[in-house]
C-alpha positions in Angstrom: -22.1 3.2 57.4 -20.1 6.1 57.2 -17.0 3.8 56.7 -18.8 2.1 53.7 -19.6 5.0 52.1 -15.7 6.4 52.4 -15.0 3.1 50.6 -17.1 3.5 47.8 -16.3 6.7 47.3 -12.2 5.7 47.0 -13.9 2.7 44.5 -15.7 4.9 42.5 -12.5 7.4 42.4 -10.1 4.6 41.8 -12.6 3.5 38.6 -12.5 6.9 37.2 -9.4 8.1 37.3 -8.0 4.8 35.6 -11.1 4.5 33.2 -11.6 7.8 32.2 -8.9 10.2 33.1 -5.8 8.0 32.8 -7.0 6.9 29.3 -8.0 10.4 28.0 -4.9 11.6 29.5 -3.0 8.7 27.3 -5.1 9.7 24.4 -3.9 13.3 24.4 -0.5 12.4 24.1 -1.2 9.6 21.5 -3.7 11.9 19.0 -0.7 14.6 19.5 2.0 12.5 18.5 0.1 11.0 15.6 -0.6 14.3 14.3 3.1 14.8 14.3 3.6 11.7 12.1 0.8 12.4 9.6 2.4 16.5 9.0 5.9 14.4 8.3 4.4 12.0 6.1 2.3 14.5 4.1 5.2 16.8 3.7 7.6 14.2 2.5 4.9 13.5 -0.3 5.0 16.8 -1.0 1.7 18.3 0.8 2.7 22.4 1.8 0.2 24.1 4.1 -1.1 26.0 0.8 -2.9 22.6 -0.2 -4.9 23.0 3.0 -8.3 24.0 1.7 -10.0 23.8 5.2 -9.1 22.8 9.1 -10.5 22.5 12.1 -10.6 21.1 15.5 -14.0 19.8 17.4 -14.4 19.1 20.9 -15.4 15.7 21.3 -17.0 14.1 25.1 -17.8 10.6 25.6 -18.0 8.7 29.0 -16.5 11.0 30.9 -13.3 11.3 27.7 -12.6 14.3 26.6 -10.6 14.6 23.3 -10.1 17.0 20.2 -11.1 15.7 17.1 -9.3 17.8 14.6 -10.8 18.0 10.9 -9.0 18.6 7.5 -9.7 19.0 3.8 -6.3 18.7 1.4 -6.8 19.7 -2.4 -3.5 17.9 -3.5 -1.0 19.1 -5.9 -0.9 17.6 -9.1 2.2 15.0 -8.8 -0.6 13.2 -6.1 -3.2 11.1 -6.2 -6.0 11.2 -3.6 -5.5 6.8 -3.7 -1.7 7.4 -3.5 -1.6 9.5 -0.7 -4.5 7.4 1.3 -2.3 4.4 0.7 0.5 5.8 2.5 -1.5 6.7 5.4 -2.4 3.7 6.0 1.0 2.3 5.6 2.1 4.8 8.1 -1.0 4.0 10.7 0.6 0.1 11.1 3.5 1.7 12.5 1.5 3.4 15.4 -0.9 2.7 18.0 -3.7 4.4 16.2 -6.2 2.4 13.5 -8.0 3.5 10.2 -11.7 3.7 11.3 -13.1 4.7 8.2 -11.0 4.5 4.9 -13.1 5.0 0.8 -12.8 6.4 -1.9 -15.8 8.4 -3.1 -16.7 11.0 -6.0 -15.3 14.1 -4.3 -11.4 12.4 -3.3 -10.8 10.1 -0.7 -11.8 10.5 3.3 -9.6 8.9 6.1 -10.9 8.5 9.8 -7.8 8.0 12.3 -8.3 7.2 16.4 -9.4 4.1 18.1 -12.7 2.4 18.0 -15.1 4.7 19.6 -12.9 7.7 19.3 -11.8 9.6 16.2 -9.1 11.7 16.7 -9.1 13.0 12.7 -10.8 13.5 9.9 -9.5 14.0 6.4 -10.3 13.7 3.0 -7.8 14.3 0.3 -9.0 16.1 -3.3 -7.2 15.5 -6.2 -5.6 19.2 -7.8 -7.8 21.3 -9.8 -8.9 19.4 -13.1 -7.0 16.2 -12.5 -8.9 13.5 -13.6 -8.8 10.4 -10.8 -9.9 8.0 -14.0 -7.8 8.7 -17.2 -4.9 7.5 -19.3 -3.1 5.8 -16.7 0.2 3.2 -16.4 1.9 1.5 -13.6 4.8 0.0 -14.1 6.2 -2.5 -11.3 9.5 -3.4 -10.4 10.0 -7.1 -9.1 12.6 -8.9 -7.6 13.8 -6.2 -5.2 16.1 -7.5 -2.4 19.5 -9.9 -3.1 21.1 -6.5 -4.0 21.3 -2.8 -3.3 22.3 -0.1 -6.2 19.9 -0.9 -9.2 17.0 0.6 -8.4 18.9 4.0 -8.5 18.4 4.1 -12.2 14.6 3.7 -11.8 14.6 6.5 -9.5 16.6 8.8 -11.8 13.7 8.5 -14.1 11.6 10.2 -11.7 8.3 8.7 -12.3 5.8 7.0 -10.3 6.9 3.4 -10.2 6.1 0.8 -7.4 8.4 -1.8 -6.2 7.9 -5.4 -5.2 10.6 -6.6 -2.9 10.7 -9.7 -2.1 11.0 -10.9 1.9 14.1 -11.5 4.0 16.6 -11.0 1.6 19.5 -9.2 2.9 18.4 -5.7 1.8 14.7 -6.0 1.9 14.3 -3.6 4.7 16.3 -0.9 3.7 15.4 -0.9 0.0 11.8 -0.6 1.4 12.6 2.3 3.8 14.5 4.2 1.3 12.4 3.9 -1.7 9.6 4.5 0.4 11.4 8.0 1.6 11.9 8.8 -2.1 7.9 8.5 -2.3 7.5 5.5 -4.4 5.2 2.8 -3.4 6.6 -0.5 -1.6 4.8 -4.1 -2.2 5.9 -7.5 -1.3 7.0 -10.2 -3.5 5.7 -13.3 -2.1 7.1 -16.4 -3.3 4.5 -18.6 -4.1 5.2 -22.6 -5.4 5.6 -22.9 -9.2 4.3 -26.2 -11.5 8.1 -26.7 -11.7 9.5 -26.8 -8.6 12.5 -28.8 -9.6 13.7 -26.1 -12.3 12.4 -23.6 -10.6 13.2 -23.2 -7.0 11.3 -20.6 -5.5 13.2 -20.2 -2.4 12.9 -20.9 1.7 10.8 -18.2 2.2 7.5 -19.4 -0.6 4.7 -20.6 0.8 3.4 -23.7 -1.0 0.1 -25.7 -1.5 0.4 -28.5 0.8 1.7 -26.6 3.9 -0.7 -26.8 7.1 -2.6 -23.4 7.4 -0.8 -22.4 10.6 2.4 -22.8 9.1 1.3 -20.9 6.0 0.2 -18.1 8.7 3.5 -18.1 10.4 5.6 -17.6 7.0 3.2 -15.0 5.2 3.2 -12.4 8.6 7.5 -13.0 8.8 7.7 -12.4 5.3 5.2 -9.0 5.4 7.4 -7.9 8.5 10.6 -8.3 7.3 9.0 -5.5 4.6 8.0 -2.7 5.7 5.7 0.2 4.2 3.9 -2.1 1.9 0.5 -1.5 0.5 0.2 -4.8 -1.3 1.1 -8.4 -2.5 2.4 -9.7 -5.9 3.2 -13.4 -6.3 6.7 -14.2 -7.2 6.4 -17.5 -9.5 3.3 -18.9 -8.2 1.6 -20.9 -11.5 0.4 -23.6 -9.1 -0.1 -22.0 -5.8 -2.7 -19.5 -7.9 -4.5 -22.1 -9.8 -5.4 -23.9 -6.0 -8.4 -22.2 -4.8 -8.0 -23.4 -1.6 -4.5 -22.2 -1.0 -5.4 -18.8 -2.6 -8.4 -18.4 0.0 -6.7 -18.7 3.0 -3.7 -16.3 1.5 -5.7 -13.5 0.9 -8.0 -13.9 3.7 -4.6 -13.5 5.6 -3.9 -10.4 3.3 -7.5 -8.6 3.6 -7.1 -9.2 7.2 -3.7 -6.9 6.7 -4.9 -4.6 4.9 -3.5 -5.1 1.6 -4.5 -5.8 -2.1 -3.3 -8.1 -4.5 -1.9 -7.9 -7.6 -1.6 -11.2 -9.4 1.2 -11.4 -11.8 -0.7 -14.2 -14.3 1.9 -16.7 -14.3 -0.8 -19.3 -15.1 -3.2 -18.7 -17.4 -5.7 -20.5 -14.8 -5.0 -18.3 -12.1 -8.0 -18.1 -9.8 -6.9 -14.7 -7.9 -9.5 -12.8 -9.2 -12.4 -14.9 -8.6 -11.3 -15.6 -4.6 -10.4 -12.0 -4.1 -14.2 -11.2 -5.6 -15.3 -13.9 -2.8 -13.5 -12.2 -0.4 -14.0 -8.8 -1.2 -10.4 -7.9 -1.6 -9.2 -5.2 -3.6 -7.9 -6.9 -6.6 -5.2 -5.4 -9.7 -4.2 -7.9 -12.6 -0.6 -7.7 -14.5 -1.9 -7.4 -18.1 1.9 -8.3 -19.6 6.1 -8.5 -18.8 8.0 -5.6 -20.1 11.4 -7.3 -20.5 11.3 -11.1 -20.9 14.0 -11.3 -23.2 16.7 -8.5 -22.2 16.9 -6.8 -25.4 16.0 -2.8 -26.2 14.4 -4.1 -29.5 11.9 -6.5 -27.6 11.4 -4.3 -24.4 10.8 -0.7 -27.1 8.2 -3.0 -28.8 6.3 -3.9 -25.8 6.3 -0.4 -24.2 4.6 0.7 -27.6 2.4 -2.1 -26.5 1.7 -0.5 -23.5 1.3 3.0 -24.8 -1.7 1.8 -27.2 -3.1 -0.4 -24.3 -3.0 2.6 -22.4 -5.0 4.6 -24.8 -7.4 2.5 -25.8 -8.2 1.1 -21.9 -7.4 3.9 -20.2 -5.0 2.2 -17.5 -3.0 -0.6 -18.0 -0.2 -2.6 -15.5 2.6 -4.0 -16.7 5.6 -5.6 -14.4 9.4 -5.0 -15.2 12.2 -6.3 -13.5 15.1 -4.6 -11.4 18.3 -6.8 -13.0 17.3 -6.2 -16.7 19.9 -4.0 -18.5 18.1 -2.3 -20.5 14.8 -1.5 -19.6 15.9 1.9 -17.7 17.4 3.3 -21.0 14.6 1.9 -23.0 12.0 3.4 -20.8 14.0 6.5 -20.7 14.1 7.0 -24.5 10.0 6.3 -24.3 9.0 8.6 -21.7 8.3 11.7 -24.3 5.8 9.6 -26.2 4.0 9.1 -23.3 4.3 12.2 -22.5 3.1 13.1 -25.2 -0.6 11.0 -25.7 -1.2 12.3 -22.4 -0.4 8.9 -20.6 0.6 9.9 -17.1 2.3 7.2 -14.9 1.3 6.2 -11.5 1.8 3.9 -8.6 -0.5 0.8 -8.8 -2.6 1.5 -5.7 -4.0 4.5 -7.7 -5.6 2.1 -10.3 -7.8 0.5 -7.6 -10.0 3.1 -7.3 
């Protein structure tokens, strides 16, 4: 008897200490390194320790786990948008072994939960600076075609405005371009090349995903093409006028991208784009290019439609519009625009902020 009881007991010891001890031992480390992460990323974006309204730490039991849940309340300064911020976050989370429990947008700002299912290691919610409006006269201006080449989106950043840049996958910069501009505190998406109506004219490259390819296929490309870009937040189509007209095609795409964690931004190359109504079917957060900045490469053309966008701006209250990194002069353009902007109170922001 006595021996069966000694054997339980070494069971019984065994099953705790790799159930419960080893784990919350593991968890320690893990919530501690991850609060390391999210202090580096907040300061890069430019949160100080004066924005910290409110902190902190709870301690938390369950099955036998002990942990500290640590709580904090951030009133942002006013280059930051609760959305913006939240975004990159969750960009950051991918990159550990942690996941978003808990991630919406409400009146007050925008709350975060952080741990792993069961636990939650943090708690934070993120208020926008005294008097900023999170609705108002808002642009965002995206950059495509990111990635063959490294050097012109230097004079985007020298304009030192929100922007967000769509890079499109496996080209031979598209990492680094991500990583830097992403340290510089813009906002990364991908460009996914999606088949055209024309494919003989327009060749959209190795890496598009078209309408007849088998779903697992599709799979495989879309998740080499997201990792080969890191720090995204979200998808635009690059071409694309007959993948996004097939409903079926656009289905299992953004299923694949709600499953990521991303949103969509369709860049209306066809008319009969059905991105909006399969995103609503899906319950995918959603954004819709309203107009191209620089179809023809000339200042006269490119002046007229950021007027364009000024007035849309002011009547709407936020409009998108999409740019592209090779054209010559939309920097100067833009550049020589900025004060009226300034001016009609039109504040410019990265495109994530326009989904809440």
């Amino acid at each position: 008897m006595l021996k069966w009881l000694v054997i339980l007991a070494i069971c019984v010891g065994a099953w705790w200490y790799w159930k419960v001890w080893a784990p919350s031992r593991g968890m320690e480390v893990l919530a501690t390194h991850l609060e390391r992460q999210i202090n580096q990323e907040l300061w890069r974006l430019g949160v100080r320790d004066e924005h910290i309204l409110r902190q902190y730490r709870q301690e938390r039991r369950k099955l036998g786990v002990q942990w500290i849940e640590l709580y904090r309340e951030i009133q942002l300064p006013p280059s930051l948008t609760p959305a913006a911020v939240g975004r990159a976050l969750e960009v950051l989370l991918r990159h550990t072994r942690a996941e978003l429990l808990r991630s919406e947008a409400s009146a007050s700002g925008w709350r975060l939960e952080i741990g792993r299912p069961g636990y939650r290691w943090f708690s934070l919610l993120l208020l926008p600076a005294p008097g900023q409006r999170v609705a108002g006269k808002r642009v965002a201006i995206v950059i495509d075609d990111l990635g063959p080449a490294s050097g012109p989106e230097q004079a985007f950043l020298a304009l030192q405005i929100p922007l967000t840049f769509a890079i499109l996958p496996r080209e031979r910069y598209s990492r680094a371009l991500a990583t830097s501009l992403h340290q510089a505190g813009q906002e990364v998406i991908l460009h996914l090349p999606l088949e055209p109506l024309a494919m003989r004219t327009h060749n959209p490259g190795q890496t598009a995903l078209l309408i007849h390819m088998p779903t697992a296929r599709m799979a495989q490309m879309f998740q080499q093409n997201v990792a080969s870009v890191p720090f995204i937040v979200g998808v635009n189509n690059h071409m694309g006028s007959a993948f996004t007209e097939d409903a079926g095609s656009m289905k299992t795409l953004l299923a694949m991208m709600k499953k990521q964690g991303l949103f969509f931004l369709d860049s209306r190359t066809s008319q009969h784009s059905v991105g909006r109504q399969v995103a609503a079917s899906l319950g995918l957060p959603y954004l819709e290019n309203e107009f191209f900045l620089d179809n023809r490469d000339d200042p006269t053309a490119i002046g007229q439609h950021l007027d364009h966008l000024l007035r849309a701006a002011q009547g709407n209250g936020h409009v998108i519009a999409i740019g592209h990194v090779q054209r010559k002069f939309l920097v100067p353009t833009l550049r020589q625009k900025l004060p009226a902007f300034q001016r009609a109170g039109v504040s410019f922001v990265h495109l994530s902020a326009l989904l809440h």
